[in-house]
C-alpha positions in Angstrom: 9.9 -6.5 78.5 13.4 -6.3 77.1 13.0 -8.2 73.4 15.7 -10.2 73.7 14.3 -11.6 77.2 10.9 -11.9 75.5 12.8 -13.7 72.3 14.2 -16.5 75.4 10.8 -16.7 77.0 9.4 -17.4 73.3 11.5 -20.1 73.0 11.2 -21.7 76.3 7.5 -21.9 75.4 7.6 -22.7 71.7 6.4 -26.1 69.8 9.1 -28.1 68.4 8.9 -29.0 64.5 9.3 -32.4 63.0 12.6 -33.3 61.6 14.7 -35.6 60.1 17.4 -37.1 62.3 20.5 -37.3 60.1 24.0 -39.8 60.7 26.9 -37.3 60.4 30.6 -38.6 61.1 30.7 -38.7 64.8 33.8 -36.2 65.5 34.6 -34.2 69.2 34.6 -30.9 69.8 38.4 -29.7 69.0 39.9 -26.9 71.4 39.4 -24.4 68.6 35.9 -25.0 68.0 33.0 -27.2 66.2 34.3 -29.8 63.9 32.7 -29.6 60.5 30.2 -32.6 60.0 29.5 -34.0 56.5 25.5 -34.7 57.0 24.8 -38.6 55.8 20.5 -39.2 55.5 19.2 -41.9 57.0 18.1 -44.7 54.7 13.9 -43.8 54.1 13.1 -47.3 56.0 15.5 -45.4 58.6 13.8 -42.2 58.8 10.3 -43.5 58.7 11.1 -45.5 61.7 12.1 -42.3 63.7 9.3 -40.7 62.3 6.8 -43.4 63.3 6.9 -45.6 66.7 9.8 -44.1 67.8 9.1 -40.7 67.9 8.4 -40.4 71.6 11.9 -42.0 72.2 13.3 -39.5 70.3 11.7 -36.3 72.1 12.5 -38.0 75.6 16.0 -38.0 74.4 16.0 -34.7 73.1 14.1 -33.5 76.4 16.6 -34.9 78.4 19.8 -33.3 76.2 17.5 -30.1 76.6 17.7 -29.9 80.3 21.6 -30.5 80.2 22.0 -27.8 77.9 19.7 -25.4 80.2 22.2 -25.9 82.9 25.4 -25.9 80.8 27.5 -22.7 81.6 30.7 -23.3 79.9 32.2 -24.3 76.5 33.6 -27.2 77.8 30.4 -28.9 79.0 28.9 -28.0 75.7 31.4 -29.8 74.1 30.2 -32.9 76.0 26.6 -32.3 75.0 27.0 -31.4 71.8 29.0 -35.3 71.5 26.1 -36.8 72.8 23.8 -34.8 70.5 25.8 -36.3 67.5 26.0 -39.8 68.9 22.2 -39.5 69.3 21.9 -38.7 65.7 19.7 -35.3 66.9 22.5 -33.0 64.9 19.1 -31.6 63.0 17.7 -30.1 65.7 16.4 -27.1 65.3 15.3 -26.8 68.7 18.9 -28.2 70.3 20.6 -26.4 68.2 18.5 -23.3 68.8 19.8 -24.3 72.6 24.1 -24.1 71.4 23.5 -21.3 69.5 22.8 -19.2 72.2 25.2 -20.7 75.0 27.9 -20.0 72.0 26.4 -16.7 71.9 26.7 -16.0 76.0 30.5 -17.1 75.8 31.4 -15.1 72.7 32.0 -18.2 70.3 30.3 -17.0 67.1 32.8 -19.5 65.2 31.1 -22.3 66.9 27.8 -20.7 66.3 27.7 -20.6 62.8 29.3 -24.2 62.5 26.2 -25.6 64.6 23.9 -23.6 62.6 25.2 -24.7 59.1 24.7 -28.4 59.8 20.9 -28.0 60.1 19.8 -28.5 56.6 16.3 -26.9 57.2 17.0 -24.6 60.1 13.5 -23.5 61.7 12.6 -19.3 62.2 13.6 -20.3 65.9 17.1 -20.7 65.0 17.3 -18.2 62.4 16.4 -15.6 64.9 19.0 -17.3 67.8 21.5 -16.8 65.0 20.9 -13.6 63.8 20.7 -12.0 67.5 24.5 -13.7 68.0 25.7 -11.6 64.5 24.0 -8.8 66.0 25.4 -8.5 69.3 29.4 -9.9 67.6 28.5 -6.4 65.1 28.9 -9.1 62.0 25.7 -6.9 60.2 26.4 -7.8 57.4 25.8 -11.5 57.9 22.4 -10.2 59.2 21.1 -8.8 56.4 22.7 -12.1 54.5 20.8 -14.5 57.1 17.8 -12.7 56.5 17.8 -13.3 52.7 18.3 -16.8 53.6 15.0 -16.4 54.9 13.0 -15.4 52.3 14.9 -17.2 49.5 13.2 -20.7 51.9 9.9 -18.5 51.2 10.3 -18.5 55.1 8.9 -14.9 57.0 10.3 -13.3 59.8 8.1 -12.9 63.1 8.4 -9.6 65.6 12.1 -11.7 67.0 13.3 -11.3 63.8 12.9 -7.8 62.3 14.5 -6.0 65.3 17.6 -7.4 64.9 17.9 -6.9 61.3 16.6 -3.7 61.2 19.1 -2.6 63.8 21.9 -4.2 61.3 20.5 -1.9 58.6 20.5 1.2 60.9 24.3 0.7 61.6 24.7 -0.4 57.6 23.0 2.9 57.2 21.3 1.3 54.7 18.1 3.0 53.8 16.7 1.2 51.0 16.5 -2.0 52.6 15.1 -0.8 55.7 12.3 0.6 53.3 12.0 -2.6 52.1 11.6 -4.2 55.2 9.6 -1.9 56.6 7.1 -2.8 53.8 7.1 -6.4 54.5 6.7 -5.9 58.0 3.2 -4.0 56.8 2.2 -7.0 54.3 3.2 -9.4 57.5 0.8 -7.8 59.7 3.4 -7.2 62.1 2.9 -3.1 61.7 1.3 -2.9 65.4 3.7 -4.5 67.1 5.5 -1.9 69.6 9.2 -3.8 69.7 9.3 -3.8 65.6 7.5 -0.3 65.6 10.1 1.1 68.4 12.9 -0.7 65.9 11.5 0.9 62.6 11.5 4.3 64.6 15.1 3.8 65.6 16.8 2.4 62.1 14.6 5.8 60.2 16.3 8.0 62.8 19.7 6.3 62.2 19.9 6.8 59.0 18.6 10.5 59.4 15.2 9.9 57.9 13.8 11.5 60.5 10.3 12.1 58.7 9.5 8.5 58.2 10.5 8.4 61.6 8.0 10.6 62.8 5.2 9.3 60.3 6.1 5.7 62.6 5.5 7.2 65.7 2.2 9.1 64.6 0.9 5.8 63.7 1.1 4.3 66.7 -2.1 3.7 68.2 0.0 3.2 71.9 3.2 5.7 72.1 5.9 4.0 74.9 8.4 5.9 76.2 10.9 4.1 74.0 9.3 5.8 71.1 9.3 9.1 72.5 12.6 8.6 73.6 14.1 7.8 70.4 12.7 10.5 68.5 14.0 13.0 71.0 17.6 11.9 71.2 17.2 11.6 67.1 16.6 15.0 67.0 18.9 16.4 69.3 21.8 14.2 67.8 21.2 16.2 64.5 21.2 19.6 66.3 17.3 20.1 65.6 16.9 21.3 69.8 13.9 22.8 69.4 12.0 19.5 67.7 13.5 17.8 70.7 12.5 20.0 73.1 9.5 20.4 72.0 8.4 17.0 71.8 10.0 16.0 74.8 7.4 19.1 76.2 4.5 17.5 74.8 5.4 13.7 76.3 3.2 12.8 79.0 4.7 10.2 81.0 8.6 11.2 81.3 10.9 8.5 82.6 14.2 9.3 84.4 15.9 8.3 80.7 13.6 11.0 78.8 14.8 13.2 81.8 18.8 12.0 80.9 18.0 12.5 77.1 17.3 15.6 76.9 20.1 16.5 79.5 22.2 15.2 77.3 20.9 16.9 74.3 21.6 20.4 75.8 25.1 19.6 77.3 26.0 18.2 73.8 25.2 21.5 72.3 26.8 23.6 74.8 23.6 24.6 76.6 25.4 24.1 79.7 23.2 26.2 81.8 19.8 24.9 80.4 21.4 21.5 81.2 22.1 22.3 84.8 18.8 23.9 85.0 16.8 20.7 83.5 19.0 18.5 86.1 17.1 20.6 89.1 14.2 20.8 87.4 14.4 16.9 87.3 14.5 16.5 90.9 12.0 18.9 91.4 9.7 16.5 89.6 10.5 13.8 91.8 13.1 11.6 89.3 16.0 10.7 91.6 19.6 10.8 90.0 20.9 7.4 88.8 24.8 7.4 87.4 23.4 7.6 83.8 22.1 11.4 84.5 25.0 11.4 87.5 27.2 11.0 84.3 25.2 13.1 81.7 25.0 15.9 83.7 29.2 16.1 84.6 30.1 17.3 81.5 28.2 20.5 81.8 28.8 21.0 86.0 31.2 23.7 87.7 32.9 22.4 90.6 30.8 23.5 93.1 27.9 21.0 91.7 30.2 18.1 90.9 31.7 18.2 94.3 27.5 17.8 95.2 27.3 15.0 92.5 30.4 12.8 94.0 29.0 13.3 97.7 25.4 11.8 96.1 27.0 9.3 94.4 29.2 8.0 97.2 26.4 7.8 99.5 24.1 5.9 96.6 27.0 3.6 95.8 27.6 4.7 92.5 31.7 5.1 93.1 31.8 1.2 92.6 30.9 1.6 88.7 34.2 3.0 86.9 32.1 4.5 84.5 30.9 6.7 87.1 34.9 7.4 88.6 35.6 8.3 85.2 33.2 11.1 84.6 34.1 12.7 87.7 37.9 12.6 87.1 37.5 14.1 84.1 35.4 17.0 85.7 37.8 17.6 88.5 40.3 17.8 85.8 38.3 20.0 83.9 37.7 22.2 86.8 41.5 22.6 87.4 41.1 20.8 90.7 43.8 17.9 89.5 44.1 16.5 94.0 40.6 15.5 94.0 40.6 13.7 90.6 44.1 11.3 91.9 41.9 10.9 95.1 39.2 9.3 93.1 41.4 7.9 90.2 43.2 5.9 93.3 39.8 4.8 94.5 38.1 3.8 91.1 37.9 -0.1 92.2 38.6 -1.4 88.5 40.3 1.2 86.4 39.7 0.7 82.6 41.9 2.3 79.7 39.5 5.3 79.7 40.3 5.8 83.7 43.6 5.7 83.0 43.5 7.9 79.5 41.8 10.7 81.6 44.0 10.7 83.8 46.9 10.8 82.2 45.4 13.9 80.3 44.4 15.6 82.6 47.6 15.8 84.1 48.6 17.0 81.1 46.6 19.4 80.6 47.3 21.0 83.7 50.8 21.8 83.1 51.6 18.4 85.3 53.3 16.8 82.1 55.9 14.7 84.5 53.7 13.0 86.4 51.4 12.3 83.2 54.8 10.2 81.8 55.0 9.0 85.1 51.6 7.7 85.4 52.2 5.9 82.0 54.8 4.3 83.3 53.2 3.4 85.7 50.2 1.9 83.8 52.6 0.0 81.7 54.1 -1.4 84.5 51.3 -2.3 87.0 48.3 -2.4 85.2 46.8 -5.1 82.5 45.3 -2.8 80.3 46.8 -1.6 77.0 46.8 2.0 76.1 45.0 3.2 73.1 44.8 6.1 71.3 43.7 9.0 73.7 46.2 7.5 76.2 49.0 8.6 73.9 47.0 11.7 73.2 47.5 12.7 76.7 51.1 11.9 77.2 52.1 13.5 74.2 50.4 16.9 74.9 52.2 16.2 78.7 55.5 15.5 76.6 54.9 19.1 74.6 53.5 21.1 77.3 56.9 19.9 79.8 59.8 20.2 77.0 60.2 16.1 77.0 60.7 16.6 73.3 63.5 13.5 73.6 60.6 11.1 75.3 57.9 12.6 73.3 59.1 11.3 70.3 60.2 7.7 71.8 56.5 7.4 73.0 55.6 8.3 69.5 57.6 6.1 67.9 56.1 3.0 70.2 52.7 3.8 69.1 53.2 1.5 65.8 55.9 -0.5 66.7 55.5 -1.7 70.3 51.5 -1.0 70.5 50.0 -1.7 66.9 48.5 2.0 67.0 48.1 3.6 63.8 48.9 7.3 65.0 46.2 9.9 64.1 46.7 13.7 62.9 46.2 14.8 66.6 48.9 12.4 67.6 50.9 14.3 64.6 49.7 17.6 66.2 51.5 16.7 69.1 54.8 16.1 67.7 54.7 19.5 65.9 52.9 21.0 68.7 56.0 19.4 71.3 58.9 20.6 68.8 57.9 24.1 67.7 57.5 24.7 71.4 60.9 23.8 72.0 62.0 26.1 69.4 62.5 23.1 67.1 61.1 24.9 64.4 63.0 23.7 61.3 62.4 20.1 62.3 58.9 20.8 63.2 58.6 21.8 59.3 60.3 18.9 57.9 57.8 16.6 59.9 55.3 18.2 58.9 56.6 17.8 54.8 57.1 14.4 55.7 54.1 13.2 57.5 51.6 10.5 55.9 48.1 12.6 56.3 47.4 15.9 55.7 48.5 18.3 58.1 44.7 20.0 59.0 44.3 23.7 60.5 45.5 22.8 64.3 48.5 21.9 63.3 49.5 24.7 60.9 48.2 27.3 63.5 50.1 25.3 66.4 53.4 25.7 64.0 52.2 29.7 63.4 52.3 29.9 67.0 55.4 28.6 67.7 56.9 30.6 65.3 55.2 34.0 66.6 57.2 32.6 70.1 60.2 32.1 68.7 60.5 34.7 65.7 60.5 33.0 62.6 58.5 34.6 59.6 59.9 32.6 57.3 58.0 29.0 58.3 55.0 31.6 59.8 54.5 32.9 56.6 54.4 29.2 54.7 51.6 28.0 57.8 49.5 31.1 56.9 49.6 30.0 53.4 48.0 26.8 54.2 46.1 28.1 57.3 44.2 31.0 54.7 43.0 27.9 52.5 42.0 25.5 55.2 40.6 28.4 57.8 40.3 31.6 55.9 37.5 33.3 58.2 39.9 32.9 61.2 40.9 36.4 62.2 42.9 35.1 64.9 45.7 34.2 62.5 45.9 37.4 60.5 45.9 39.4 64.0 49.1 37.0 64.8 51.1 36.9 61.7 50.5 41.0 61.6 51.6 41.5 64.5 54.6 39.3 63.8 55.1 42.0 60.7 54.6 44.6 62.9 57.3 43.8 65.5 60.2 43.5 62.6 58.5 47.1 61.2 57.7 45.2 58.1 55.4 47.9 57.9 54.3 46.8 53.8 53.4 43.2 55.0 51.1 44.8 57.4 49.5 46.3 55.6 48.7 43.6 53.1 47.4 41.4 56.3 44.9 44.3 57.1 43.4 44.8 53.1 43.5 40.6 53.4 41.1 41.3 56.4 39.2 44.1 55.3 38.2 42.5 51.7 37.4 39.7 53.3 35.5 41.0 55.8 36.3 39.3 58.7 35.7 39.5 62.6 37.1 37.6 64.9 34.6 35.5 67.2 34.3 36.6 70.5 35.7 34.2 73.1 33.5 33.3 76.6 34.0 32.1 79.6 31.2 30.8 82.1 30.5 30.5 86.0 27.9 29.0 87.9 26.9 31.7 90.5 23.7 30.5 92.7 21.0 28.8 90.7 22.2 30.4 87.3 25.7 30.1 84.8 26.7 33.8 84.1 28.0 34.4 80.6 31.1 36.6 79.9 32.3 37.6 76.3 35.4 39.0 75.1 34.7 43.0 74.6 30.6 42.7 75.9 30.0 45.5 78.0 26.6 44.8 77.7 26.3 42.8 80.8 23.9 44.0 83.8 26.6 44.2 86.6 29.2 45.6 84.0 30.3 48.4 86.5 30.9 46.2 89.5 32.8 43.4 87.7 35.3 46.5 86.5 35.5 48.0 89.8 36.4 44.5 91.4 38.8 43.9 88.0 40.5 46.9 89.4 40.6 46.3 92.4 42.5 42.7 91.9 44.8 44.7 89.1 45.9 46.7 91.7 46.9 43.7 93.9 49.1 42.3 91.7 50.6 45.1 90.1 49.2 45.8 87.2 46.1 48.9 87.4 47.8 50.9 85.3 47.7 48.7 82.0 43.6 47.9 82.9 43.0 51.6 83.2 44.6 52.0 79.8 42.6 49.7 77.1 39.3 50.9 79.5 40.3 54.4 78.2 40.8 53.2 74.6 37.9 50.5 74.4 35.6 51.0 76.8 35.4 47.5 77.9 37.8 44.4 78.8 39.0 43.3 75.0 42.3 43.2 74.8 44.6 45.5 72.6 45.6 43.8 68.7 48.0 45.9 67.0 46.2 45.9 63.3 
């Protein structure tokens, strides 16, 4: 059972405590929120007499309130309630307030939350946990870990409701020492064998990469759920240990379709595309049948071939209804180049979010459709209710640079701040160097670049020695290998291009410096790859690897398609020299 339902059913089923009724100033709920209320106690003659005979009156009252509030499903009927609660004198509830707390909570009124919660002058474990979940779930952590303080300063002690929520705020605090601390006072509590504030512990030790108090937690446990296994195996993976996490996702004995997704996941994540693919059919082999978490997992490491599989499952399971769903598959089919099929299924996504839309228009983008990405923007500022955000602009300023809109491009940036509130990002920068040293802008490319508020990083000092390797100037190429040699130095790539710049003047001197650059700094350049699904299996190909078992038959069919378009003689050539398919660097 899901802790927060078992924190509700708790609650339904708990004893109230005894209070004191206390007279505040009887004021309605305001459109903004909960009035403050000044707390006035009742006279002791007062409070004795609720106390006393008329106790029972009291809880019928408050039983009665109790019901209204159980069927209360909007903040304007809980203003209503919570005026009778305050004409009633029951404004030191624990229990009704326990009640608001949590509609507030449901509706996304925090504000109101804490007002209701602040007027109890001796708020019960009850309410302290109602009103830590709500800071919890509004990410105000911090007022968490100052609730729970609250708590022990009242010599109060949490109970298995409270610690998950705090420890979670310490997790995304990444606050170690406290969870340490807590974690020792869940020991002295007794509450050490209870699986929710176990799986919790777990989870804030792995946040916080503390992964061997994790694992002392989980060895501990006298029953291991899947939740435990779970989290140890996505902890891993997260920090690239693959082998922990496959191994001890190999030694779980009751897998569940999430332990499944995890470790999908994990390998996808790392690159691992074929293992990914592998564990996906493995997965059904086992008898665990797809749901659109591993639909979605399992996307970002598919060929075309197996996505257009995935959608056909997914329509006829009814997963095209979640967007979440529409969205992974887009951005495959854009991915895969196959840009039709991704506007068939953007058109179709029933409720498009800014992340439908942000794919979209990058994809487009990225496959040299840059008009119809500005077009799509348009568009999506026109017809749609949701605001771009930061990828959006992303994509339509790599469409802007990729299509020569250089005019447009830097309109659109300009908007970012001033029409959106967007703080533009060094990518977004990138862009704007990226879209006017492609234009052959490259003087103004470099004065943006002198004048931009971040850094430059590596990207955009190699997109500007690009440009100018396109467009012939040494001058500004020679300042971006400057940089590019402190940010980057082991990339060969940009030695190979600023040489052969050298080379094509006959600055014959400069070239040779580039090579004794290389040389003393013994650099290689990385090999680039390229992958394909074939059958059951993803083939690997490297850049110069003649190593491969079908070597021969991929060159005879290389020149076989080189001879179709023209172009045998060149292949034959660097076979000759090299012996494989690299291609020629002057050096």
């Amino acid at each position: 059972m899901d802790v927060t339902v078992l924190y509700l059913h708790e609650e339904g089923k708990k004893a109230r405590e005894p209070y004191c009724c206390s007279r505040h100033t009887q004021q309605p709920l305001d459109g903004a929120g909960f009035h403050e209320q000044t707390p006035i106690r009742l006279s002791t003659t007062a409070a004795c007499s609720m106390r006393g005979n008329s106790t029972w009156i009291v809880r019928e009252i408050e039983d009665q309130i109790f019901l209204q509030l159980r069927k209360c499903t909007s903040i304007q009927e809980l203003k209503k309630i919570h005026a009778q609660i305050l004409v009633s004198f029951l404004s030191q509830s624990s229990f009704l307030s326990t009640q608001i707390i949590n509609i507030c909570n449901v509706n996304g009124r925090i504000d109101c939350a804490r007002q209701v919660f602040n007027q109890v002058l001796d708020p019960n474990i009850f309410l302290y946990n109602a009103m830590i979940k709500a800071c919890t779930q509004s990410l105000r952590f911090i007022e968490v870990i100052d609730l729970y303080k609250r708590i022990l300063s009242r010599s109060k002690s949490g109970d298995r409701f409270t610690y998950p929520f705090v420890l979670k705020a310490c997790a995304r605090l990444v606050h170690h020492q406290l969870g340490k601390q807590i974690h020792l006072r869940i020991i002295t509590s007794g509450l050490s064998s209870n699986p929710f504030v176990n799986n919790s512990l777990i989870e804030m030790y792995a946040k916080v990469d503390d992964l061997i108090h994790a694992q002392k937690v989980f060895d501990e446990l006298s029953l291991k759920d899947p939740v435990a296994w779970n989290t140890l195996i996505s902890s891993h993976a997260r920090l690239g240990q693959m082998k922990k996490a496959i191994n001890i996702f190999n030694s779980m004995p009751n897998r569940t379709l999430v332990s499944w997704t995890i470790i999908i996941s994990a390998h996808s994540m790392a690159g691992r595309y074929s293992e990914a693919i592998a564990i996906f059919r493995l997965m059904q082999i086992e008898g665990f049948e797809p749901d659109e978490v591993s639909i979605v997992t399992v996307l970002a490491a598919c060929d075309l071939e197996l996505g257009k599989w995935i959608q056909l499952y997914s329509e006829k399971h009814g997963f095209l209804q979640k967007t979440f769903v529409c969205n992974a598959l887009i951005e495959m089919h854009c991915r895969c180049g196959s840009i039709e099929q991704a506007l068939q299924i953007f058109k179709k996504t029933p409720e498009r979010d800014v992340i439908s839309w942000s794919t979209m228009v990058l994809g487009l983008s990225m496959n040299g459709r840059g008009e119809e990405a500005v077009k799509l923007f348009v568009e999506m500022e026109e017809e749609s209710r949701v605001r771009p955000n930061g990828v959006t602009f992303l994509g339509l300023l790599t469409g802007c640079a990729h299509t020569g809109l250089v005019q447009q491009g830097l309109q659109y940036f300009s908007s970012m701040k001033e029409i959106y509130g967007i703080e533009p990002g060094v990518e977004h920068y990138g862009c704007i160097v990226d879209l006017l040293s492609r234009s052959g802008f490259i003087s103004s490319a470099m004065e943006f670049v002198n004048n931009m508020p971040i850094s430059p990083d590596a990207p955009i000092w190699g997109s500007l020695l690009s440009a100018c390797a396109s467009h012939g100037n040494i001058e500004v190429a020679a300042i971006a290998m400057e940089k590019l040699v402190k940010l980057e130095p082991d990339d060969l790539g940009n030695y190979v291009l600023l040489s052969n710049m050298y080379a094509g003047e006959k600055m014959w001197e400069e070239v040779g410096n580039m090579r004794r650059l290389m040389r003393n700094g013994f650099l290689k350049k990385e090999p680039g790859c390229s992958s394909i699904q074939v059958d059951d299996g993803v083939q690997v190909f490297m850049s110069g690897d003649g190593r491969h078992l079908r070597n021969v038959d991929m060159a005879d069919m290389l020149a076989m398609v080189a001879r179709k378009i023209g172009d045998f003689s060149s292949i034959e050539s660097e076979e000759e020299d090299n012996g494989s398919f690299e291609a020629f660097l002057f050096l």
